[in-house]
N, C-alpha and C positions, 0 to 999 in steps of 0.2 A: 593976796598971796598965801596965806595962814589958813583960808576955806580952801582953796584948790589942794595944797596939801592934806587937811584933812579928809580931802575927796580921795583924793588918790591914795590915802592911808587906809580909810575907809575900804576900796577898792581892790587894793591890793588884799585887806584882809579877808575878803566874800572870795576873792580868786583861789585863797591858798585852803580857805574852809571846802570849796566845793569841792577842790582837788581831792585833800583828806578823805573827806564825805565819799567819795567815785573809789578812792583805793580800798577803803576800806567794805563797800561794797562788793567791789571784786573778787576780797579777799574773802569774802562770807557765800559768796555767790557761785561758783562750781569748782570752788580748788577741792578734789577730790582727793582722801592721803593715796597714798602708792600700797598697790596690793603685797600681801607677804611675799617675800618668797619662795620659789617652789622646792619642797622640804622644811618649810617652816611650820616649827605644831602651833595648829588653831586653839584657841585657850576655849573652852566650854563657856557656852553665854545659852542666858535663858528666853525667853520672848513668848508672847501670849498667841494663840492661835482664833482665830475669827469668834472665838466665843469667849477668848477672853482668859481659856486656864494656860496657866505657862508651864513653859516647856523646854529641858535644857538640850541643849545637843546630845549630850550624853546619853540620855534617855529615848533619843529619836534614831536614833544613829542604829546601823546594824553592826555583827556581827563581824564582818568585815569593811566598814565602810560607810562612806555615806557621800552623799552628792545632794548639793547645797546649789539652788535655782532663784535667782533672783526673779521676780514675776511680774506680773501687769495683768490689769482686768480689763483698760482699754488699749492698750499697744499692739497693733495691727500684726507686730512681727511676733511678739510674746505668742498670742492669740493663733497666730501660725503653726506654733510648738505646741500645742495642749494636747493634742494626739498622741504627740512622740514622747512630751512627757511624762504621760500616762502610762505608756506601751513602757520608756526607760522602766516606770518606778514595778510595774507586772514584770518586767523580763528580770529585774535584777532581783528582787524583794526576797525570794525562796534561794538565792544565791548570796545573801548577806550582807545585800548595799541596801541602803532606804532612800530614798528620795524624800528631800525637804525643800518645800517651796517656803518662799520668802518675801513676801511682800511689802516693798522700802518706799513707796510714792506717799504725801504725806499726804494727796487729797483722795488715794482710794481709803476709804473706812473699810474697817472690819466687817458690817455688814455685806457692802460689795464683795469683799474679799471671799466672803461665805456663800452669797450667790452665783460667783462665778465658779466658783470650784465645785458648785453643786448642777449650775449649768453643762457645764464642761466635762461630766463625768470623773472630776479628778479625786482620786482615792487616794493620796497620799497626802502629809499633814502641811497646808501652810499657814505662815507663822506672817503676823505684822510686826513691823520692824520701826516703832515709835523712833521719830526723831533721827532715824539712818543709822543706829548705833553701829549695828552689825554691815551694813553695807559698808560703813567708812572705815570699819574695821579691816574689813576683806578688800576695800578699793574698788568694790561694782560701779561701773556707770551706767548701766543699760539693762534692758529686759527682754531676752531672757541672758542671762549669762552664770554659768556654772560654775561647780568650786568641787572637787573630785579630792575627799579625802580618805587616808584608809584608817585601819581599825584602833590606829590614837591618834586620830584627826591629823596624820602631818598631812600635809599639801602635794597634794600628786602631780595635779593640773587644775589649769582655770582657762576659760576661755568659753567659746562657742561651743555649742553643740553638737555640731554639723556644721556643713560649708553652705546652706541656703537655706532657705523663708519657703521657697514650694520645696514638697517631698520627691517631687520629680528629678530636680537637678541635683539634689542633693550624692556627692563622689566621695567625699572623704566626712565619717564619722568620729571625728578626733576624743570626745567624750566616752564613747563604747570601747574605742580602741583603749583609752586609759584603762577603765575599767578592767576589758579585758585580759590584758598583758598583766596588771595586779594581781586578777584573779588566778592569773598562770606561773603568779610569783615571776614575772619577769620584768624588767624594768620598761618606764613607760617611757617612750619614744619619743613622743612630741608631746612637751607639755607644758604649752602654752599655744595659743591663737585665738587673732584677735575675734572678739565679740561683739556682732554688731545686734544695734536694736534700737528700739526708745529709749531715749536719757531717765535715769530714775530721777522724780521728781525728789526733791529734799526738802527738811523740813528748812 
């Protein structure tokens, strides 16, 4: 009588350890915090760029602005956007927005992150994002998805780029339209939607 309860003691404690074990996993596993919200100022954070010199927002940031792109070297949708990326960061750059990519997965290294941006003709700077700091900042879960600030980093919009992955269907430009309405000094429209893509690996 005295062994079966200590079985069932025994048993009961391995049930209530694995449970713990599983919640506490979950809880380290994709609770993602909640992004600011929109008119919240971005506080200035620094982060190294594929070679490693760091670099703060303030310092990347233009004259008017800046637009903060979460990335991927293998994400088929990311990889989609490299074009449009590029063309954003040429079309805005001499209009006083910069374009910063951001690279948050914790198994592209730095050196991929340099290959592809050298592959991919990207001329604008991106930045690896050790350990998620800045994506759990911002609330990113996907790649590509954007953060549209103006020239003291408050929050304009976040979201999608565009409304699709091919440049064909692509109807509604929600990211340019932020843009542009700021740059007309007028208030932005729609500023938020949702962002689809790859999940950003975490560390």
């Amino acid at each position: 009588m005295k062994k079966n309860a200590i079985t069932f003691l025994l048993a009961t404690i391995f049930v209530i350890a694995g449970a713990v074990v599983a919640s506490i996993a979950r809880s380290t596993e994709g609770e993602v915090p909640a992004p600011p919200a929109i008119g919240a100022t971005i506080e200035d954070f620094t982060l190294p760029d594929a070679d490693g010199k760091e670099h703060s927002l303030n310092s990347l940031k233009g004259k008017n602005g800046s637009v903060l792109i979460f990335v991927a070297t293998k994400c088929p949708v990311s990889n989609g956007y490299n074009e449009r990326m590029e063309k954003l960061a040429q079309d805005y750059k001499a209009r006083g927005i910069n374009v910063i990519g951001i690279n948050s997965n914790v198994a592209e290294s730095a050196a991929a992150v340099k290959a592809h941006a050298a592959q991919n003709n990207l001329t604008f700077t991106v930045l690896k994002d050790p350990a998620n700091k800045v994506a759990d900042r911002l609330g990113a879960t996907v790649t590509p998805e954007a953060y549209f600030l103006d020239a003291n980093n408050k929050l304009l919009y976040r979201g999608r780029i565009d409304n699709a992955k091919d440049p064909a269907q692509v109807n509604s430009s929600e990211l340019r339209d932020a843009i542009e309405a700021t740059l007309a000094g007028k208030p932005v429209a729609k500023t938020t939607a949702s962002a689809f893509g790859c999940t950003i690996k975490r560390a």
